[in-house]
N, C-alpha and C positions, 0 to 999 in steps of 0.2 A: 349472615345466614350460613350454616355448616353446611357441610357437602352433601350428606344426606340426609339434611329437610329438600335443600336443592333438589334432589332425588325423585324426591314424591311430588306428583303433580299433585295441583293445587285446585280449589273450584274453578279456578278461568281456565287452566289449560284443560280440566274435563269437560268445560264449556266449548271451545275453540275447539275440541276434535269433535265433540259433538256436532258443530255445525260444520266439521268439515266433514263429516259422514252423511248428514242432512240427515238425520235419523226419525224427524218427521215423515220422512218419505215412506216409512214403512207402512203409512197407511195405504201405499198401492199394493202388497200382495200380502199381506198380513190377513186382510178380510177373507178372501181367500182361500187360505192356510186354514181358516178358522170355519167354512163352508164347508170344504171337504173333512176334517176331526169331523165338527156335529153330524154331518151327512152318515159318515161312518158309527160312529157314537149312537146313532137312532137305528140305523140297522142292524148294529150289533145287541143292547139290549135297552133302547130308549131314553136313555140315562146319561148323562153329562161327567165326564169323568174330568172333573178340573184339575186336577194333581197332573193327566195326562198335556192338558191344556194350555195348560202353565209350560210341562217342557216343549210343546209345539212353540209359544211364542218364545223363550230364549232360546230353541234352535233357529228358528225365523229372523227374529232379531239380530241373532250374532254370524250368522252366516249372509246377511245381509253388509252387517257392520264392516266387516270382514271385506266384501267384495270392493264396497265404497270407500274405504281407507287404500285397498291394493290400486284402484283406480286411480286415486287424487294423487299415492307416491309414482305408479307408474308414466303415470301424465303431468305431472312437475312440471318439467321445461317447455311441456309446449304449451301449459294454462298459461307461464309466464309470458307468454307471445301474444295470447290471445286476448283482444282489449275486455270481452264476454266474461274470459275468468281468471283477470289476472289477480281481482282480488281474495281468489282465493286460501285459506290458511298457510299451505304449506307456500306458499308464494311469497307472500307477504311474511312469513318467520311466527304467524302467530300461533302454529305447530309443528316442530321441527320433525326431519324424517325418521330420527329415533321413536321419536313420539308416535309418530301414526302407524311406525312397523308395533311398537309397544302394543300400540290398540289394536291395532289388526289380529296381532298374536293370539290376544287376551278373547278377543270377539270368537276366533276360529276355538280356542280351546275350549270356552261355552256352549258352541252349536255341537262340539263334537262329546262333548260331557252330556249334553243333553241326548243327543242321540243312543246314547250306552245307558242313559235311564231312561230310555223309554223301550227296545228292546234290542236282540241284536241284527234283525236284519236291518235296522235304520244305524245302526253302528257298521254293521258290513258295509251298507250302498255311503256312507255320508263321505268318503274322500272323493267319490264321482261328482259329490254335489257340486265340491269343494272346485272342482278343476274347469267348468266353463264360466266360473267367477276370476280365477285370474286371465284365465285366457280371454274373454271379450275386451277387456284393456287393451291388446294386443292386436284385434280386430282389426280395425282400422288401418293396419300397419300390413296389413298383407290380404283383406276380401274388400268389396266395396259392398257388404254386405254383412256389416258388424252386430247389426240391429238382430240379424238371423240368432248369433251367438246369446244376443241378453235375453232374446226369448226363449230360448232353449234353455237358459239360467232360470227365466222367473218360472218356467213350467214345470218347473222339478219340487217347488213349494206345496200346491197342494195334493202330488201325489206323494209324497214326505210326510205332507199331515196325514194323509189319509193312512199311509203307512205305521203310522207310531200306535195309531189308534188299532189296527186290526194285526198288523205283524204278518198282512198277506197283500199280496198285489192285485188291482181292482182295476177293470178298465173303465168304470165310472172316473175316478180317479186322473185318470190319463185323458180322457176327454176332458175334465175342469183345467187339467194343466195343459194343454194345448190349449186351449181356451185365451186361459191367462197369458200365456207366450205371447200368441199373435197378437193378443190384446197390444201387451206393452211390448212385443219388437214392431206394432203401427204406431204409438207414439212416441216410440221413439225417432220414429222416420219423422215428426214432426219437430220435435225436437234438436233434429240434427240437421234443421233446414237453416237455422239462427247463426252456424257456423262452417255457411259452405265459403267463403272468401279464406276463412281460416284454414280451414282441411284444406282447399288447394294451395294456397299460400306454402302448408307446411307439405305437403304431399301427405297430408291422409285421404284416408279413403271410406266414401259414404255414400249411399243412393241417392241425397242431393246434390254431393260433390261432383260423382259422376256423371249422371244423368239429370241434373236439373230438381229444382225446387217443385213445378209442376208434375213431376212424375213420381217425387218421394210422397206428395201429396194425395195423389193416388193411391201411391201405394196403401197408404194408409187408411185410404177408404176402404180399398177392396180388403185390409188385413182385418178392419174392425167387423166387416160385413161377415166375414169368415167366423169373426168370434160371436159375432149374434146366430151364427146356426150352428155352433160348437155347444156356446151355450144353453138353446134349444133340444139339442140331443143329450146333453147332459139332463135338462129336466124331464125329458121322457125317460131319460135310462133309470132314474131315480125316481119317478114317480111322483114330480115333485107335486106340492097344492098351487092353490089359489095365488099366495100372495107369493109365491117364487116369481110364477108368470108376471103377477103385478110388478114383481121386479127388474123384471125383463125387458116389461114395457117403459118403465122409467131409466134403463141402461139405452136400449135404443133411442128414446129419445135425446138422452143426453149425448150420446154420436154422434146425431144431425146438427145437436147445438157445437159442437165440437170442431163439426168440420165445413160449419156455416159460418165461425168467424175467424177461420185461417183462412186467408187468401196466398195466393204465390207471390202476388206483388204486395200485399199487406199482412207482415207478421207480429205485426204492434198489438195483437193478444193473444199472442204465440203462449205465454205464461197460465195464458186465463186456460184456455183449450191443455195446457200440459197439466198442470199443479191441479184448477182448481176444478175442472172438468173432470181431471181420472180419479182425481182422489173419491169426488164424490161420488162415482161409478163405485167404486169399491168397497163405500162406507154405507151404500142405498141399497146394492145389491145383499150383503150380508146381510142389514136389519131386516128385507125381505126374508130372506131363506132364514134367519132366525126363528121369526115370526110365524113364517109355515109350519117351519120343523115343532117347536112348541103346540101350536092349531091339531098339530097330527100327531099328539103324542110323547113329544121328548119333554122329561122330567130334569128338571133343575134339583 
């Protein structure tokens, strides 16, 4: 093989950075992203602008890509300590650290491309977006309160979107992204209870590391509780209908199932409550608010 076929990654290694991005994930604040656009889109003049839509999900996407590749190079040496994530990519060699700076690059010039097509204040604001993405990496290494930092990342998503779409700032918009924050800086408190032997082991630092798996567990109730009346103010601020609410009711419920089968001393469906519990908070809430939005008017 010549040096530059060698060059060009191949389907497996766009495979292998894909799953070291876990670009599946995007289905926790993509939904979202996509809430706030339509929400905006329908009181702007009813009408679905998907040219706009489109550059909402590759900035979404690749400013996501972006944070999860800076993460996996940042935290290299200490996945390889950890039995939880040693098997992952760059651990194992089955993405080397050229490679995921490669994809990282590629991801950030996307969101930031996209950002300048869609107008220029989301071009102005998009290197602020950029900076509590590398920096939550780094969390753990100096707050025991890291989880603060990704929420404050994933809240920036749908006031972004709502941004692209109007080219003005909306505090509808900021209530959806607090929202989402607290959402996911509460599971991620649950998330980071599966690796409290490893953070104190290595001296990071986390609100289960700290304080105990019992209290990061709380926490995360009271975070989620906060996102069910964040939520609520956003539906009044917005006006939302019927099946927004319907949505709502199916997001609260799913909280209770969430944090009815974490326990402190049982986390053996710690995955179920993380993956398969938020994803579909995110995936039930939008087909709600889609559903409304159309009910009351938005034209496809």
């Amino acid at each position: 093989m010549s040096a530059s076929a060698a060059a060009v990654p191949g389907p497996g290694r766009t495979r292998a950075f894909l799953r070291l991005v876990m670009i599946e994930h995007s289905v926790f604040a993509l939904p979202f992203a996509y809430i706030a656009s339509l929400t905006a889109m329908f009181q702007l003049d009813r009408s679905i602008h998907w040219g706009k839509l489109l550059l909402v999900t590759i900035a979404m996407v690749g400013l996501r890509t972006f944070a999860m590749a800076c993460n996996r190079i940042i935290d290299r040496e200490i996945d390889a300590r950890n039995p939880r994530t040693a098997g992952r990519e760059l651990v194992t060699g089955a993405v080397s650290v050229r490679s995921a700076w490669t994809g990282a690059l590629i991801a950030v010039v996307l969101f930031l491309g996209a950002a300048a097509a869609l107008n220029p204040l989301c071009l102005a604001l998009a290197p602020l977006a950029v900076i509590p993405m590398v920096v939550y990496p780094y969390g753990k290494r100096f707050t025991n309160f890291p989880h603060a930092i990704l929420g404050l990342a994933q809240a920036i998503g749908p006031i972004g979107a709502w941004l692209a779409v109007t080219g003005a700032w909306s505090w509808e918009a900021v209530i959806l992204g607090f929202a989402v924050g607290i959402w996911i800086g509460g599971f991620d408190l649950i998330f980071a209870c599966q690796d409290v032997e490893a953070d104190r082991t290595e001296g990071m630092m986390s609100v289960p590391a700290r304080f105990g798996v019992p209290a990061a567990l709380w926490g995360a109730r009271w975070s989620h509780a906060v996102t069910m009346l964040l939520f609520v103010w956003y539906a009044l601020a917005t006006d939302a209908g019927a099946f927004f609410w319907l949505g709502l009711g199916v997001v609260a419920t799913a909280f209770v199932y969430e944090h009815t089968i974490v326990r402190p001393h049982d986390l053996s469906r710690l995955n179920r409550a993380f993956f398969t519990v938020n994803g579909f908070i995110g995936i039930a809430l939008f087909c709600c608010a889609l559903l409304d939005l159309l009910v009351r008017g938005l034209t496809v």
